[in-house]
C-alpha positions in Angstrom: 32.5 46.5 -40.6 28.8 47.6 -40.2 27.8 45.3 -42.7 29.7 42.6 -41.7 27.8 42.8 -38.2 25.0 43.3 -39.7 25.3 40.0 -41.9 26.4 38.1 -38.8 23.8 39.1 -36.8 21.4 38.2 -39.5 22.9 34.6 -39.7 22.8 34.1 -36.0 19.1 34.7 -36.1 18.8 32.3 -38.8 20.1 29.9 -37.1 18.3 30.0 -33.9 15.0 30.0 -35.8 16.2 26.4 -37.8 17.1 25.4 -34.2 13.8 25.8 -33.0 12.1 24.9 -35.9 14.0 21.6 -35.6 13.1 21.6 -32.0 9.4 22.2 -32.8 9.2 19.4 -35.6 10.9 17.0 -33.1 8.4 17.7 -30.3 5.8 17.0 -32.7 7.3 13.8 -34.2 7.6 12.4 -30.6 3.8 13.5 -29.8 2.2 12.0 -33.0 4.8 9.0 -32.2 3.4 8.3 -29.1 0.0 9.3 -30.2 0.2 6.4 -33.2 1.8 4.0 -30.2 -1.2 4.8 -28.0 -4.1 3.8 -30.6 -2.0 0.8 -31.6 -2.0 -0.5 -28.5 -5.4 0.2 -27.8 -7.3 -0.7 -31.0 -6.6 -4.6 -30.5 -9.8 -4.0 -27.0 -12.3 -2.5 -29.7 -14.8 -5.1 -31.5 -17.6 -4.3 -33.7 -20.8 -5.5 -32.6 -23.4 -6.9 -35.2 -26.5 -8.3 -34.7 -29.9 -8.6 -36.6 -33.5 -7.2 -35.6 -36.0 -8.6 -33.7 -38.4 -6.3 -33.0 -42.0 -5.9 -35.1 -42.0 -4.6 -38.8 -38.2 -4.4 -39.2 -36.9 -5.1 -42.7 -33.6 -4.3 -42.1 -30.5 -6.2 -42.3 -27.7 -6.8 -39.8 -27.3 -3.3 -37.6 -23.8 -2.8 -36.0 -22.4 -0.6 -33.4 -19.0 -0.9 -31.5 -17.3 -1.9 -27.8 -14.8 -2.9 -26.1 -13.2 -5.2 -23.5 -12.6 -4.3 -19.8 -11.8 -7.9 -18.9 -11.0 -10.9 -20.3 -14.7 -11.6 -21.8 -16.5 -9.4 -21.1 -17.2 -6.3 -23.5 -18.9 -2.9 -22.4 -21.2 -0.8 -25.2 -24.3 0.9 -25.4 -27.8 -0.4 -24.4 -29.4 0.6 -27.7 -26.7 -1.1 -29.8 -27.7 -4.2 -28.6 -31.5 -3.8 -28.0 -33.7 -5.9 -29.8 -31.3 -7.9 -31.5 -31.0 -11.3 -32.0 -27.7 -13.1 -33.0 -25.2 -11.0 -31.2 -21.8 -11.2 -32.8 -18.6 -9.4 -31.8 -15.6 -8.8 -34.7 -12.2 -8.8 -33.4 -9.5 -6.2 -34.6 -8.2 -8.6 -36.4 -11.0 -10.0 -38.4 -12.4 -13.3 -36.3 -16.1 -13.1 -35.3 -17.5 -14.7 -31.6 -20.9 -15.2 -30.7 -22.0 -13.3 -27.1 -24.6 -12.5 -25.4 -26.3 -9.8 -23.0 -25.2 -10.0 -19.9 -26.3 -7.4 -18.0 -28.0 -4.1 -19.1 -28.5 -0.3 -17.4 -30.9 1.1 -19.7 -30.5 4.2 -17.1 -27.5 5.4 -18.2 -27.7 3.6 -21.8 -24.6 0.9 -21.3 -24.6 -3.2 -21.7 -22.3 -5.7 -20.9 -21.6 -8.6 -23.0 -20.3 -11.6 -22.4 -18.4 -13.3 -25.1 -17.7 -16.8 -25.9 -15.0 -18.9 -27.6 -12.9 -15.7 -27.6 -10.3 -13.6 -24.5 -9.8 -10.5 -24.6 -6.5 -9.4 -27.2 -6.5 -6.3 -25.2 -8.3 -4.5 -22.4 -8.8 -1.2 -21.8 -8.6 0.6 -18.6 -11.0 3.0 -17.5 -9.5 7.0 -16.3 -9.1 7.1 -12.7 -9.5 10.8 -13.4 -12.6 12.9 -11.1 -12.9 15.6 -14.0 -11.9 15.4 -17.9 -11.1 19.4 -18.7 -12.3 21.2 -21.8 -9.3 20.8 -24.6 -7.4 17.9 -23.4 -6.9 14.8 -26.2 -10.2 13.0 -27.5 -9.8 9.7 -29.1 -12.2 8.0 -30.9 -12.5 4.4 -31.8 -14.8 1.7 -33.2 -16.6 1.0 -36.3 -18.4 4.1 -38.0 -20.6 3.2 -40.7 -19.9 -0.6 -40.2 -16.0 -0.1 -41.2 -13.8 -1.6 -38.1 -11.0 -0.3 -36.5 -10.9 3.8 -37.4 -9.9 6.0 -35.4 -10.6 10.1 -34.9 -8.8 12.9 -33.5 -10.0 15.7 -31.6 -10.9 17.4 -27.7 -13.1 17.4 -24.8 -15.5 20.3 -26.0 -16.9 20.1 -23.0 -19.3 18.5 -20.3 -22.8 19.5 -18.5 -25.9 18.1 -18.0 -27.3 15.7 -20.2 -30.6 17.5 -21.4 -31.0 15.5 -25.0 -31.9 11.8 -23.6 -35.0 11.5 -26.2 -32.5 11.8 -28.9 -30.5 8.7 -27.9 -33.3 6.4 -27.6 -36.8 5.3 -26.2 -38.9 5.7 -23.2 -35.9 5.7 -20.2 -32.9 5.0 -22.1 -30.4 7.3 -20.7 -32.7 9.6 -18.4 -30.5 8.8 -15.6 -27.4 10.1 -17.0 -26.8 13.6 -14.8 -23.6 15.0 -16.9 -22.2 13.8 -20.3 -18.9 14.5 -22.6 -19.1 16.8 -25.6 -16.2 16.0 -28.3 -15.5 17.8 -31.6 -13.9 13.8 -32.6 -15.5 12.9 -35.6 -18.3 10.7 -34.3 -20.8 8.7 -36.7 -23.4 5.7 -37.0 -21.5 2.5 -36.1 -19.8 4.4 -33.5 -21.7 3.9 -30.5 -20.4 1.9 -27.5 -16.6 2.4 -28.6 -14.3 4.0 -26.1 -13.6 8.0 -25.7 -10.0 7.7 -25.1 -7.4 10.1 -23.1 -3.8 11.4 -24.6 -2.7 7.9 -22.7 -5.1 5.6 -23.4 -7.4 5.5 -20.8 -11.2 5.1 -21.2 -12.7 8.6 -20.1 -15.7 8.0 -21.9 -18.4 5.4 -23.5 -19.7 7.0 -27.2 -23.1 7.2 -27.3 -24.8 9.7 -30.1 -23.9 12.6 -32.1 -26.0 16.0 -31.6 -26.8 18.1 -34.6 -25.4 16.6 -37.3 -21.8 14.7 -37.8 -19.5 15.6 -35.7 -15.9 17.4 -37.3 -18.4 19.2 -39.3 -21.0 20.9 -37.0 -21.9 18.3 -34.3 -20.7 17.3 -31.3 -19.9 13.7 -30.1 -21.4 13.2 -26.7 -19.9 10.3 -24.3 -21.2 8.9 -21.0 -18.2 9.6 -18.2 -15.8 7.1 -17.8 -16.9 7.4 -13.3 -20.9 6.5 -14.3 -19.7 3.9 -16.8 -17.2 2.2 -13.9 -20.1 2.6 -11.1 -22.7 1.0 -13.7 -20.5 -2.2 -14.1 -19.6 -2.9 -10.4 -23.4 -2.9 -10.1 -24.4 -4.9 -12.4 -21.0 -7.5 -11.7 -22.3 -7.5 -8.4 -25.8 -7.0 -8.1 -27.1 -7.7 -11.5 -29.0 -4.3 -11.5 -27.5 -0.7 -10.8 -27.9 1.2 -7.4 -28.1 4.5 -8.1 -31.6 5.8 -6.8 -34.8 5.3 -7.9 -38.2 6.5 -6.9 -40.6 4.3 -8.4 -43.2 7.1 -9.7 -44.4 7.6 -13.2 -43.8 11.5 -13.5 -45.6 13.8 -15.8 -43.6 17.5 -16.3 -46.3 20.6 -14.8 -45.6 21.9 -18.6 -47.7 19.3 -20.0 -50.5 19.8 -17.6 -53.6 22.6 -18.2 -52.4 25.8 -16.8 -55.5 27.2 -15.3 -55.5 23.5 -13.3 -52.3 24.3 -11.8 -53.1 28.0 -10.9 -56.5 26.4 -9.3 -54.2 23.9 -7.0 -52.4 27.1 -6.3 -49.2 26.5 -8.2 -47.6 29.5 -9.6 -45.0 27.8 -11.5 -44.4 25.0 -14.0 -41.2 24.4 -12.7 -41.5 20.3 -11.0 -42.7 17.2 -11.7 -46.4 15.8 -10.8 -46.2 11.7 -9.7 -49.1 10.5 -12.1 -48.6 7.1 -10.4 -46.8 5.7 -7.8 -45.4 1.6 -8.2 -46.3 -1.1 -6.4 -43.3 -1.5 -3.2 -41.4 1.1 -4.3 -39.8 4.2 -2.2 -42.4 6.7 -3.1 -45.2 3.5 -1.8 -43.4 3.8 1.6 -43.4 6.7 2.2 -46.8 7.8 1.1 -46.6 9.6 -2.0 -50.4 9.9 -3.9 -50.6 10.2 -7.3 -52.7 11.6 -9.7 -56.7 10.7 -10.0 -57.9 10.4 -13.3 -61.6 9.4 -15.0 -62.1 6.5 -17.1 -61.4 8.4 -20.1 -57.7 8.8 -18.5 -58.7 12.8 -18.2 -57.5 14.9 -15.4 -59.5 15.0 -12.1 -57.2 15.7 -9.6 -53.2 16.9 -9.2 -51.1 14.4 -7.6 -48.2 15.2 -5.7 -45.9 18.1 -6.9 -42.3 17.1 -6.6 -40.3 20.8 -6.6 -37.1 19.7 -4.7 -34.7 17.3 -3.9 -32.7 17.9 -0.9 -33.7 21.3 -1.1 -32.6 21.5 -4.8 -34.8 22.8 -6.9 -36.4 20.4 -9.7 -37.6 21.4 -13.3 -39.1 19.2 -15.3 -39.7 15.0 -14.6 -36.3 14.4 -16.2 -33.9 16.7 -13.8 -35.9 15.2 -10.9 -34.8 11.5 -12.3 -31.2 12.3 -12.7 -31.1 14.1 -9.2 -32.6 11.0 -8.0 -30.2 9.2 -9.6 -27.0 11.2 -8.0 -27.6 9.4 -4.8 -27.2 5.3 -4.3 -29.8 2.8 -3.0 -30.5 3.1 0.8 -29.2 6.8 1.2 -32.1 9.2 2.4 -33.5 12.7 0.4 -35.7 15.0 1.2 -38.4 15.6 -0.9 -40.1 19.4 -1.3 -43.6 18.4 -2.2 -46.9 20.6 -3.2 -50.2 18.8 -1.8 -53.5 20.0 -1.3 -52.5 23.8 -1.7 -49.4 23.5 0.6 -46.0 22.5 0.6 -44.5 19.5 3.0 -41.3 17.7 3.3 -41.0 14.1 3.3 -37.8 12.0 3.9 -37.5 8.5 2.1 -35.5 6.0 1.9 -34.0 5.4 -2.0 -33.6 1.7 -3.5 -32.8 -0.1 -6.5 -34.6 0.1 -9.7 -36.6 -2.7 -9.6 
């Protein structure tokens, strides 16, 4: 009798754990289900983008990157997919090619908008009306890595903070003004670039746009401007033709860079802000008085300008956090400005415009 209830026992527990085993492999049938539903449905928006060089000394052949449409014709990507070339092209999913062309940039924040002809959209995508995107949740990655159109990769949000690595995307200001950015573990490579970041349901929470240290799945991480900065960036340029976040109008030099006994000399203790070098023609920091530096002809040091330490009472380390703080508010709001001038700090409230 023992070992009859024993056995019986033994066969119960059997059989619960084949129940929820089946349960388990069900639940994951109807996940990767829906997850091969999702990218099906969403791969017909993505087109590889292919153009050819323009710029001085290039031998290279066609260069390709990926996008994808929001509306009918009109196809978001990255600003240095597209700069420089000549003979834009966009490949459908399904093979057929369409000429386009730029029609609006925001080197800012690194994104483009083209405008395609001969050719609607098969699909759209919608962008995430999501404030946050939390560490774990579904990545989806689509485009054209290496040139190769319509793959896909799997991972999740690694994570998001500020976007300290805008000299590895491109040139000069290309994507200086970007304040935060997405960190996937989603295998992202060349080719890449412009193609959506995609939630569990197919919404757009991100624009790729590089890879940091290396492929990512084996050691990098993808990094994708936020889906919010992406929709902001193309109601601008839709309506204004140029974005609105703010803009200062000073060439900025970081206190690093400068001689520190010339900075203890002016007083500074620090080399925590951003000196304006020179200030533009009819911009905000014209208007409100802002001096810049003085040089000889030899372009050599003679005298600080203006040392930029705060916005709004924030504190400001280096040229590039002062941009993207800048760049937090829109054109016409007012900041205050923490300054260091003549061996003294003042405040001084201006008015922020559009990038000219």
């Amino acid at each position: 009798m023992y070992v009859f209830g024993r056995t019986a026992k033994a066969l119960v527990v059997a059989a619960v754990v084949l129940t929820v085993a089946a349960q388990v492999l069900a639940a994951a049938d109807a996940a990767e289900a829906a997850r091969v539903k999702v990218i099906g449905q969403s791969m017909p928006a993505v087109v590889k983008i292919h153009g050819t060089p323009t710029y001085s000394g290039s031998d290279q052949g066609a260069v390709w990157g990926s996008g994808f449409f929001y509306s009918t014709e009109r196809i978001v990507t990255n600003y240095h997919v597209v700069d420089g070339l000549k003979g834009l092209t966009v490949t459908l999913n399904d093979g057929r090619s369409y000429p386009a062309e730029v029609f609006a940039v925001d080197r800012g924040i690194d994104i483009a908008i083209l405008q395609v002809h001969g050719a609607s959209a098969p699909a759209k995508l919608v962008f995430s009306p999501a404030k946050e995107v939390m560490a774990g949740q579904t990545a989806i990655v689509l485009g054209s890595p290496f040139g190769k159109r319509n793959l896909v990769s799997l991972g999740v949000i690694a994570g998001s903070g500020p976007f300290d690595f805008a000299n590895q995307v491109g040139e000069g200001d290309i994507g200086v003004e970007i304040p935060e950015i997405l960190y996937t573990d989603a295998r992202v490579e060349p080719g890449n670039s412009g193609g959506p970041l995609l939630d569990g349901q197919g919404r757009v929470i991100g624009v790729v746009d590089a890879v940091l240290g290396g492929a990512s799945g084996i050691g990098g991480l993808g990094i994708a401007i936020p889906a919010r900065l992406v929709v902001q960036s193309i109601h601008d340029l839709e309506e204004f033709g140029v974005p609105q976040r703010g803009w200062l109008g000073a060439v900025l030099v970081d206190l690093s860079e400068l001689d520190p006994l010339t900075l203890r000399l002016a007083g500074l203790e620090s080399a925590q802000g951003a000196m304006v070098d020179r200030v533009q023609h009819g911009s905000p920091a014209e208007k409100v008085g802002l001096q810049g530096a003085r040089r000889d002809r030899y372009g050599k040091l003679v005298e600080l300008g203006d040392v930029i330490v705060a916005v709004n009472d924030k504190a400001v380390a280096s040229r590039y956090d002062l941009i993207r703080e800048i760049a937090r508010y829109r054109s016409g709001d007012q900041v205050k400005l923490t300054i260091w001038r003549n061996g003294k700090k003042i405040e001084v409230t201006l008015r922020l415009s559009a990038r000219q």
